[in-house]
C-alpha positions as CSV (number, residue, x, y, z in Angstrom):
1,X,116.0,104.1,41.0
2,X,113.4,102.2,43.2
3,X,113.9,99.3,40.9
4,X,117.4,99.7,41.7
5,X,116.9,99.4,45.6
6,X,114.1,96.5,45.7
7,X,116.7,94.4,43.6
8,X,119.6,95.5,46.0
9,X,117.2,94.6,49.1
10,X,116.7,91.1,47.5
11,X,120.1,90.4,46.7
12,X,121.6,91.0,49.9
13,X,118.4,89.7,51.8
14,X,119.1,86.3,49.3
15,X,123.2,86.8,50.7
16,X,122.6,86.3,54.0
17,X,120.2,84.1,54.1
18,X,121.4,81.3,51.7
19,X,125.2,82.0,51.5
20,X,127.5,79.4,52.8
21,X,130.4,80.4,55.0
22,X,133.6,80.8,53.0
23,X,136.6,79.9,54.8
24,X,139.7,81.4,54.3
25,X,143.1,79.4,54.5
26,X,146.1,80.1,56.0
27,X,148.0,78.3,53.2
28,X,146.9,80.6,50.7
29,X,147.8,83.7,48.4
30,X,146.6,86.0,45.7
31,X,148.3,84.7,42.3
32,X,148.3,88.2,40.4
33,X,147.6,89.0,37.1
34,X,148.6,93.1,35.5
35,X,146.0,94.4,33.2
36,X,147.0,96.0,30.2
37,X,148.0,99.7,30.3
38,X,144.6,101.7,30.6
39,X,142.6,99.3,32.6
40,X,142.1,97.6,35.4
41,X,139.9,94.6,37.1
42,X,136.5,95.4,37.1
43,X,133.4,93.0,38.2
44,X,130.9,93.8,35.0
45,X,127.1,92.8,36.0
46,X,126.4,90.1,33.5
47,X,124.4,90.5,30.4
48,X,122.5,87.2,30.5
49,X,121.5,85.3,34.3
50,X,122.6,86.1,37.4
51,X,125.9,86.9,38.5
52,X,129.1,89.0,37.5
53,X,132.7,88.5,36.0
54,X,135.8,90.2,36.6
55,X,137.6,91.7,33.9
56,X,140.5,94.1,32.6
57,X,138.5,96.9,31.3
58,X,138.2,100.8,31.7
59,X,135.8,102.6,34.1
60,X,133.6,103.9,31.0
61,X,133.1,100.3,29.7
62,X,131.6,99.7,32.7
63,X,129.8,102.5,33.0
64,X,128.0,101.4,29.7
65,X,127.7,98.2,30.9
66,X,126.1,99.1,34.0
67,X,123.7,101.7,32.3
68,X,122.3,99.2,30.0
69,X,122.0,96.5,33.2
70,X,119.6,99.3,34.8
71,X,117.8,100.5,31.3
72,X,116.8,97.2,30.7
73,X,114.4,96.8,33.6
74,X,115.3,93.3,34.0
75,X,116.0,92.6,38.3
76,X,118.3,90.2,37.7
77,X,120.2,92.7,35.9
78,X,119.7,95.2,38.1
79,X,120.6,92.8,40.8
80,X,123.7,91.8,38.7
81,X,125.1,95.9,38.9
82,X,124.2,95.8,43.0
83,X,126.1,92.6,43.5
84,X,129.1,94.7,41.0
85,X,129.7,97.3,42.9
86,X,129.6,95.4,46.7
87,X,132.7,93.3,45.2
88,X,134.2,95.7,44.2
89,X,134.1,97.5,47.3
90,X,134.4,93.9,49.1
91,X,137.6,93.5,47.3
92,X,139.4,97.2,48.3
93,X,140.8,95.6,51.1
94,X,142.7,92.5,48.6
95,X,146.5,92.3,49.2
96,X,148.6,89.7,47.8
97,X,149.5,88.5,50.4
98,X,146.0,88.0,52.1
99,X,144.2,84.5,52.7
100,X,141.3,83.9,50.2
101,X,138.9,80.7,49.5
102,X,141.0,78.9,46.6
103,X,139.6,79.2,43.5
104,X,138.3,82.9,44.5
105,X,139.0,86.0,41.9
106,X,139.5,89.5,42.7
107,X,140.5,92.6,41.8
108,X,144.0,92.8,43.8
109,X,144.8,96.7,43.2
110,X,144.8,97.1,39.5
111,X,145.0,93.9,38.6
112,X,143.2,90.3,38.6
113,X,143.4,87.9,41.1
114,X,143.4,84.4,42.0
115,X,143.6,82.2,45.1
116,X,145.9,80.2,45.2
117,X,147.8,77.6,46.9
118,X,150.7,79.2,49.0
């Protein structure tokens, strides 16, 4: 678990230091995607680098996922499962009808999102 934290610290040290300001647009809207029945959009920690992917999967997928990320010792996995969970929380608050950065994915509700032109 203190693995856990120093990687979280890191990351979100790393976030607000180095991230460029993302700026939403007016002009824009969440093009929506359903997931199959039994899943939803999920950000997975990656396996391999930095970074995380949304996907349609169920909650115990990612459980494993995120398990493994943390039993492998690796920080940038570990980082990877802390960067997970804060979009996923981040993106709680995702209509379709809310501006976004175009290009952006997120979990809209249920499903899979992309910013779109309006």
């Amino acid at each position: 678990m203190g693995r856990f934290l120093v990687a979280l610290a890191l990351v979100l040290g790393f976030a607000v230091v180095s991230a460029p300001l993302a700026h939403a647009s007016e002009s824009t809207r969440w093009e929506v995607v359903p997931c199959a029945a039994g899943t939803k959009a999920l950000w997975l920690p990656r396996e391999s680098g930095a970074g995380t992917d949304i996907s349609c999967t169920t909650e115990e997928a990612r459980s494993a996922a995120v398990k493994a990320a943390r039993e492998s010792g690796s920080p940038t996995r570990i980082a990877n499962v802390a960067v997970a969970y804060s979009q996923q929380f981040a993106d709680r608050s995702i209509t379709p009808e809310s501006t976004c950065v175009l290009g952006a994915k997120g979990a809209v509700g249920e499903a899979i999102g992309t910013c779109v032109a309006a």
